[in-house]
C-alpha positions in Angstrom: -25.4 22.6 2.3 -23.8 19.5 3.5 -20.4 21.1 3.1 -21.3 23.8 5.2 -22.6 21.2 8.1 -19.7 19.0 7.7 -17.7 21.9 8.0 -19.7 23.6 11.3 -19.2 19.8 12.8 -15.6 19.6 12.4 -15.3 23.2 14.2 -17.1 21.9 16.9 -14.9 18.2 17.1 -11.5 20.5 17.4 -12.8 22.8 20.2 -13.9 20.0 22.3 -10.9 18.3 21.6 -8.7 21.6 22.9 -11.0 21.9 26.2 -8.9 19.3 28.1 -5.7 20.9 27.4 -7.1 24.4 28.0 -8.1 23.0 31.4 -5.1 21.9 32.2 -3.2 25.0 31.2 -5.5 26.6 33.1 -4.9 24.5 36.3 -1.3 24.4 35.8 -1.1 28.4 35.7 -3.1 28.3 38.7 -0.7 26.3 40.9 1.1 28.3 43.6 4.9 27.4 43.8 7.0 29.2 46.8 10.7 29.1 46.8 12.1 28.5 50.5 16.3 29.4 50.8 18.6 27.6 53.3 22.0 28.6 54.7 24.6 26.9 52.6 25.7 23.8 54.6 23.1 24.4 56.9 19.5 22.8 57.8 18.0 25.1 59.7 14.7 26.9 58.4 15.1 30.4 59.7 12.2 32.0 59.3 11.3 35.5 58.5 15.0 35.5 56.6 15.1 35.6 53.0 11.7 35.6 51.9 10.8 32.8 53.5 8.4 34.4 55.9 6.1 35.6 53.2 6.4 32.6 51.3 5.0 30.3 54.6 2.5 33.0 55.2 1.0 32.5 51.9 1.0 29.1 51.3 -0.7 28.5 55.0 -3.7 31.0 53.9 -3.6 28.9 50.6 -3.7 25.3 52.0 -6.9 23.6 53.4 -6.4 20.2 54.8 -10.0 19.2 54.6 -9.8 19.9 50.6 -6.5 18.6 49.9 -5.7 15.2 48.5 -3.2 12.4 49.1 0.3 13.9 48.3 -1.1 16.8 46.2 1.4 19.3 47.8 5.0 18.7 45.9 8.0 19.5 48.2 10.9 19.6 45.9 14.3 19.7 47.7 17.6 20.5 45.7 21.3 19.4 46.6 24.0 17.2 46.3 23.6 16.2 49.8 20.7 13.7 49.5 20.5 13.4 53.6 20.7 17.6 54.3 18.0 18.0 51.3 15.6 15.3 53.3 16.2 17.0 56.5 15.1 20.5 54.5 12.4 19.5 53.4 11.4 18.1 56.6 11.8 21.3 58.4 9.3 22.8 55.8 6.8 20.2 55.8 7.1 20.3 59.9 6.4 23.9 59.9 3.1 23.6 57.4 2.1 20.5 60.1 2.4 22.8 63.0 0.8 25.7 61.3 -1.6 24.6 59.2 -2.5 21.3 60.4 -1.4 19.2 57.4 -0.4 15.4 57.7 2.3 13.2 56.1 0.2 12.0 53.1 -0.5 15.2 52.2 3.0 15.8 51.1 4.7 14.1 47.9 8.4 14.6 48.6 11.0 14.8 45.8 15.2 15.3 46.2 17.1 16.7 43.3 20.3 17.0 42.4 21.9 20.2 40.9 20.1 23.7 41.0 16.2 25.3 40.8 16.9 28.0 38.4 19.8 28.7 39.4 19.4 28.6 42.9 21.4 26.6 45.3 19.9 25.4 48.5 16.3 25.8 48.1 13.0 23.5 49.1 10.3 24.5 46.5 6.4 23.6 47.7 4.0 23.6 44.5 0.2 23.1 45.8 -3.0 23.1 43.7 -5.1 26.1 42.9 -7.3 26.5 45.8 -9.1 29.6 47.2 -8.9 31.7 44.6 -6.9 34.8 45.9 -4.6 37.1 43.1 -2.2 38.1 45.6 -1.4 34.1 45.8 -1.5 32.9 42.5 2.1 33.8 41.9 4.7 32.3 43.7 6.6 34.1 46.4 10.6 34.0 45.5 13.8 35.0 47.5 16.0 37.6 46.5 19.4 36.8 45.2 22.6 36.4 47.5 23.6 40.3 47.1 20.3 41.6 47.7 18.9 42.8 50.8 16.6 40.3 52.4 12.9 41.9 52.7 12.9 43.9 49.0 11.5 40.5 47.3 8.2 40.9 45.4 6.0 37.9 44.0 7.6 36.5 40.3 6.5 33.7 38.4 8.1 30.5 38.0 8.0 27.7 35.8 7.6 24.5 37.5 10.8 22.2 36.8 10.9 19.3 35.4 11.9 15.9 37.0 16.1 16.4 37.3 18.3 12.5 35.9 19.2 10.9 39.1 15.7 12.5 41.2 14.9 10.2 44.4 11.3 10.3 45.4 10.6 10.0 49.2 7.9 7.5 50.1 5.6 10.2 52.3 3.4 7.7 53.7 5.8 5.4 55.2 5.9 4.9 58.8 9.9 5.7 59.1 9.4 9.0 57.1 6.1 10.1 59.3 8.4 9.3 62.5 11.2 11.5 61.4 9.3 14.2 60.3 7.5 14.2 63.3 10.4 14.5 65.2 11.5 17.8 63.5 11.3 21.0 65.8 8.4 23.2 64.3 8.4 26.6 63.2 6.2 28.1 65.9 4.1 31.5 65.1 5.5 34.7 66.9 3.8 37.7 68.6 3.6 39.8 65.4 2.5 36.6 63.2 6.0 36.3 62.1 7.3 32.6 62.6 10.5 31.7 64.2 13.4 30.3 63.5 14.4 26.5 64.1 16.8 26.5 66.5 19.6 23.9 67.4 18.6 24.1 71.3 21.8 22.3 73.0 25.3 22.7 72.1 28.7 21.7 73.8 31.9 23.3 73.4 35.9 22.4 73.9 38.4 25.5 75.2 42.0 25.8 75.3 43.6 29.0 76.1 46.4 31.3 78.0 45.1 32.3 81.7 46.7 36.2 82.7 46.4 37.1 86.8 46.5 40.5 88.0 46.8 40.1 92.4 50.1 41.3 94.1 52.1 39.6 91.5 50.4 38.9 88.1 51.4 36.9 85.0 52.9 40.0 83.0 55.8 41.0 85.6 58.1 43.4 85.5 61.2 40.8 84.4 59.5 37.9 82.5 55.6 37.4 80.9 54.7 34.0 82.4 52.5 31.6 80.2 50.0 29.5 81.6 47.8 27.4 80.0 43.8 26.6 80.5 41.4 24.0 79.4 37.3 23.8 79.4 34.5 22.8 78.5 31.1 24.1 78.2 27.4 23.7 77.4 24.1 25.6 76.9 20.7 25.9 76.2 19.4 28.1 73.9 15.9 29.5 75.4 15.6 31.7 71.5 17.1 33.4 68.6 18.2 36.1 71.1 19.0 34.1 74.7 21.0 31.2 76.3 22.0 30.0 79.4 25.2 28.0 79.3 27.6 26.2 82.3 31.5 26.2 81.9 34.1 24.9 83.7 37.6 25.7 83.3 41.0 24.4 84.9 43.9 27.3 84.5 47.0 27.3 85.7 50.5 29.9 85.9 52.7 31.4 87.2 52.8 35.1 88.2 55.8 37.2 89.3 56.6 41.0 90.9 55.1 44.4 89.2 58.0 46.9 88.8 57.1 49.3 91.6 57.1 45.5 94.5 60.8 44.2 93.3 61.7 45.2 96.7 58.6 44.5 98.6 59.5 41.7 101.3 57.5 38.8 102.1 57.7 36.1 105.1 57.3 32.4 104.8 54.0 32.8 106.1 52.8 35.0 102.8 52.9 38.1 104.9 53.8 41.1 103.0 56.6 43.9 104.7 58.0 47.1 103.0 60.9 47.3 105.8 62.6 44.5 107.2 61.6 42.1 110.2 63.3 39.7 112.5 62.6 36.9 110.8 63.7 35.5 107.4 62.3 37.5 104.4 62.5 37.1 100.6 61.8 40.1 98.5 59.4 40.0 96.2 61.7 40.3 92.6 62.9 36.8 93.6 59.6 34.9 94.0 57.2 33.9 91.8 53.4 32.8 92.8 52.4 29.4 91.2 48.6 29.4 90.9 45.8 27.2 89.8 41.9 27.4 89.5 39.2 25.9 88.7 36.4 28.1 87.6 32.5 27.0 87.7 30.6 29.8 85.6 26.6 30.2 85.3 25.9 33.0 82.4 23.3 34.4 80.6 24.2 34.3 77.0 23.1 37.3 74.7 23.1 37.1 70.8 24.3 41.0 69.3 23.3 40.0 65.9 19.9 39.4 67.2 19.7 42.7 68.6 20.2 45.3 65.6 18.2 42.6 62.5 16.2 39.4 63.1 17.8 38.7 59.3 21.5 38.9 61.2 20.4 35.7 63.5 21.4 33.4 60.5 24.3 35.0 59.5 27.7 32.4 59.5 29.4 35.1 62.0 27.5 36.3 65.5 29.1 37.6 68.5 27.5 36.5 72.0 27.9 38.4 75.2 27.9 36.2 78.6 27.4 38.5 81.7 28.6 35.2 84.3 28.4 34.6 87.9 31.8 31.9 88.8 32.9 29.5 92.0 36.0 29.5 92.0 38.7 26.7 94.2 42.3 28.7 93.9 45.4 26.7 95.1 49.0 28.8 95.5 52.3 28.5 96.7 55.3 31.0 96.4 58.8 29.3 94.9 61.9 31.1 95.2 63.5 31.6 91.4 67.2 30.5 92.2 66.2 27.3 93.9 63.0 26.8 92.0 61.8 25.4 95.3 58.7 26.2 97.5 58.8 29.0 99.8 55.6 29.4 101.6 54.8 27.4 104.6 51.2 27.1 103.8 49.8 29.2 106.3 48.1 31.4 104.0 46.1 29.6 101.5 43.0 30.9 99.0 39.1 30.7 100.3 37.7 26.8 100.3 35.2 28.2 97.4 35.4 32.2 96.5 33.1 34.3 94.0 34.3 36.0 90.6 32.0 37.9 88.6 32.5 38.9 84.9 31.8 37.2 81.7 32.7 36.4 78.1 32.8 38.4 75.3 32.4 35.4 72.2 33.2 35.5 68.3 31.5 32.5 66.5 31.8 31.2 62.7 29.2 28.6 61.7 31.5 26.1 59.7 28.6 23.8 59.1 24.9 22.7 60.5 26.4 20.9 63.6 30.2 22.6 63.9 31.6 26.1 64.6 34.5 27.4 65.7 35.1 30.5 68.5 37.6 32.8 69.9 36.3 33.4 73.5 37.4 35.9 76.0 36.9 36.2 79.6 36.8 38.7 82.3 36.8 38.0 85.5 36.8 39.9 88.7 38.4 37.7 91.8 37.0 38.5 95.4 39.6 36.2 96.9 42.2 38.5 98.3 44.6 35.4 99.0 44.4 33.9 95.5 48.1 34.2 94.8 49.4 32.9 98.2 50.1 36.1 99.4 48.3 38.8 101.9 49.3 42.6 102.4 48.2 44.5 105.7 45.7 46.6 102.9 43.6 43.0 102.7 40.3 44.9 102.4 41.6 46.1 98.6 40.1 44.3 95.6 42.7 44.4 93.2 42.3 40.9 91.6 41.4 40.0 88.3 41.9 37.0 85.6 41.9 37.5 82.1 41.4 34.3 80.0 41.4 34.6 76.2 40.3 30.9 74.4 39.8 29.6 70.9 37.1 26.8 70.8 35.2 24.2 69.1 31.3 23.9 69.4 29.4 21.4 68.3 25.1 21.7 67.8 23.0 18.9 68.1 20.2 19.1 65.9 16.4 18.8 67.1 
């Protein structure tokens, strides 16, 4: 009889001894862990791309700041680049603050070195089982590189352990609150889809080759002049979609006789005659036009990606179209080729300010968060008949064009 006791007593010792441990399996299984993916090189959070729209759906209908302790929710960033990892993992926690209404101590902010399972670029948010809901106990993860971005379902992961050579982030300090509080938010969207953060203001540097079409242009019948131009440009970018940018160029060139005007004639005064005159005439096949501009544009700048996928937006390659309203301040003077001296007296000179209207067709590749590179080209219709230096008796024609192809550096400044 005391056997059997003894042994119903020691039964009951081991199963309260397991109770703890089953507990915290229990807890542990119930954590949710979502798996956020980053451009490579990049810090923007771009938002429904990747998965990471579901993933910041389901973690706001998990997290309740009114239940949630003091650095309870573990933001995990991974990366050899300890300053792009913290600005990661800022973007995230800015986006739960905006959303769900969570502070600084909330978060407990860890960056790693090397991978997440294999994944590169990746912020990983772990919060404790709250609100009960089976569609959230598993955490939400992206799909690989080569698979199409919406296709992801919900897989389990195993919480890593702490990586050699981890830095922990002191949440509750005053300098981290500050710069987190400085990171643009993730705003919600119409459909309850959140947006991407965007790098508002960029600048850009140009440097191209300037081609004039008016009653001589740069490709002439005996010789292909080449110009040069230089500009510079800025915008503001309204949304994934829209811009508004300023430019301002300074081209310059040289532009010589179509094949059909080599014998066209033309008076000091920039007159134009098809027979000759009293006074002194030059025909056209031994002038050239030297021309320069400076060109003021105001556009409206159109993302194409955009258009056809909201997944496109982050893609390293977009292509912009600028529909653009330009001033434009011509000066010209016609130089005789044997002499290589002026010829024009001045009497006819381009408008004060004139009006172009066009725009820029632009390719852009992302070389990194703040720099890209582009290949710009512009189209622009001149309503300055007198561009050139020279007038014709058909001055009501509008023959006058500029074509201005550019390769360019853009730098982003970050929010």
């Amino acid at each position: 009889m005391e056997n059997r006791i003894r042994k119903i007593l020691l039964c009951c010792a081991v199963l309260l001894a397991g109770v703890p441990f089953v507990r915290a399996q229990q807890q542990a299984s119930e954590e949710l862990q979502i798996v956020f993916r980053f451009v490579g090189g990049d810090d923007m959070f771009y938002v429904p791309w990747n998965g990471n729209g579901a993933g910041l759906d389901s973690l706001c209908r998990r997290l309740d700041p009114a239940t949630l302790k003091e650095g309870s929710v573990r933001v995990d960033g991974y990366g050899s680049d300890r300053e792009l990892v913290k600005i990661r993992c800022n973007r995230v926690k800015s986006a739960l603050v905006s959303r769900r209404g969570l502070t600084e101590s909330h978060f407990a902010t860890t960056l790693r070195d090397g991978l997440f399972n294999g994944l590169a670029n990746v912020v990983v948010v772990t919060c404790p089982a709250m609100g009960q809901n089976p569609e959230e106990t598993s955490p939400v993860t992206p799909q690989a590189d080569g698979e199409q971005p919406g296709q992801q379902q919900p897989v389990a992961e195993k919480t890593p352990e702490p990586a050699t050579g981890e830095t922990v982030v002191a949440d509750g300090q005053q300098a981290a609150a500050q710069e987190t509080a400085t990171e643009m938010p993730v705003q919600a969207g119409e459909a309850g889809e959140a947006k991407a953060v965007l790098s508002r203001w960029s600048a850009g540097l140009n440097a191209g080759i300037p081609f004039f079409w008016g009653d001589m242009l740069s490709l002439s019948a005996d010789k292909a002049y080449v110009g040069f131009a230089v500009g510079v440009q800025g915008s503001y970018r309204m949304s994934g979609l829209l811009a508004v940018s300023l430019s301002v160029d300074y081209a310059r060139g040289k532009l010589g006789a179509r094949g059909y005007a080599g014998d066209y004639l033309l008076a000091a005064d920039g007159q134009t005659w098809y027979v000759p005159q009293q006074q002194a005439m030059q025909r056209y096949g031994d002038l050239y036009s030297v021309v320069s501009l400076v060109n003021v544009g105001l556009g409206l700048d159109v993302n194409l990606n955009r258009i056809f996928s909201k997944q496109a937006s982050g893609h390293r390659f977009t292509v912009w179209v600028s529909p653009t309203v330009y001033g434009q301040f011509f000066s010209a003077h016609v130089c005789t080729k044997a002499a290589d001296r002026r010829y024009s007296d001045g009497t006819t000179q381009p408008d004060g300010l004139s009006w172009g209207l066009g725009g820029a067709l632009t390719l852009r590749c992302r070389i990194n968060r703040s720099v890209g590179l582009q290949l710009k080209n512009t189209l622009v219709w001149i309503t300055d008949n007198h561009f050139d230096g020279i007038r014709t008796p058909f001055g009501k024609t509008r023959q006058n064009a500029l074509w201005l192809p550019q390769v360019g550096v853009v730098w982003n400044f970050q929010p």
